[in-house]
Structure formats: structure tokens, C-alpha cells
Steps between C-alpha positions, in 0.01 A plus 500: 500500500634885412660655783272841528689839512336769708625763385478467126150361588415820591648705225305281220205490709463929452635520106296473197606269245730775371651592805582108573669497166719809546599401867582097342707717192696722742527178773677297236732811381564514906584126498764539225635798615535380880658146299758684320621760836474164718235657775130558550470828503345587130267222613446599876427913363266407183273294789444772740467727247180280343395446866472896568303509162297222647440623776359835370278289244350337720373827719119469384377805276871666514541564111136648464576706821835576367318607139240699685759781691702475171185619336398746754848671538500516078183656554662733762783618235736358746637254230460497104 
């Protein structure tokens, strides 16, 4: 039986389809890259980088909240 993994568990469980495929692009780029200097840490930073993204995904209503004072403050003339 697969050995479950918390933490990416939780990053896939918040992406969209896209998302999952850009975070499984840039996790394999981190895999070579931490292959050819001989550590983790390409693979180690592209992982909590996803899991902050995750994390904010999966704040219910954030990107229509986000939209809405985005929206207002272009309303305001605050920002083109």
C-alpha cells in the first residue's frame, strides 16, 4: 500500500488541475536540480513554496474577496 505524504496531500488537495500540474513541472525541475548540487534544498524550497500557495487556496471565498477590494480600490482611482 502507498505510503501517504501529508504535506503534499495538502498542497494537491487546494490546486486545480492546473495548479497540480505546474507544482508536479517545477517539483521535477527541483528534483534535478537538488540531484545535480547533491542536497534537498531546490526540492525542500519549491514544497513550502506550493504549501503557502495551498494554504491561501484553500481560505474559502479568498480570490472573490481578493477581486472585490481590487475592484473597489480601481473604482476608488487608487490603482489603474
Amino acid at each position: 500500500m502507498p505510503k501517504k505524504h501529508p504535506r503534499a496531500n495538502h498542497i494537491l488537495k487546494h490546486l486545480s488541475d492546473y495548479d497540480k500540474d505546474l507544482f508536479l513541472g517545477e517539483l521535477i525541475c527541483a528534483i534535478d536540480q537538488s540531484q545535480q548540487n547533491g542536497n534537498f534544498d531546490a526540492i525542500n524550497l519549491c514544497i513550502e513554496e506550493w504549501e503557502d500557495t495551498a494554504e491561501l487556496l484553500s481560505i474559502p471565498d479568498l480570490k472573490d474577496r481578493v477581486w472585490a477590494h481590487f475592484n473597489e480600490l480601481k473604482k476608488a482611482g487608487v490603482i489603474n
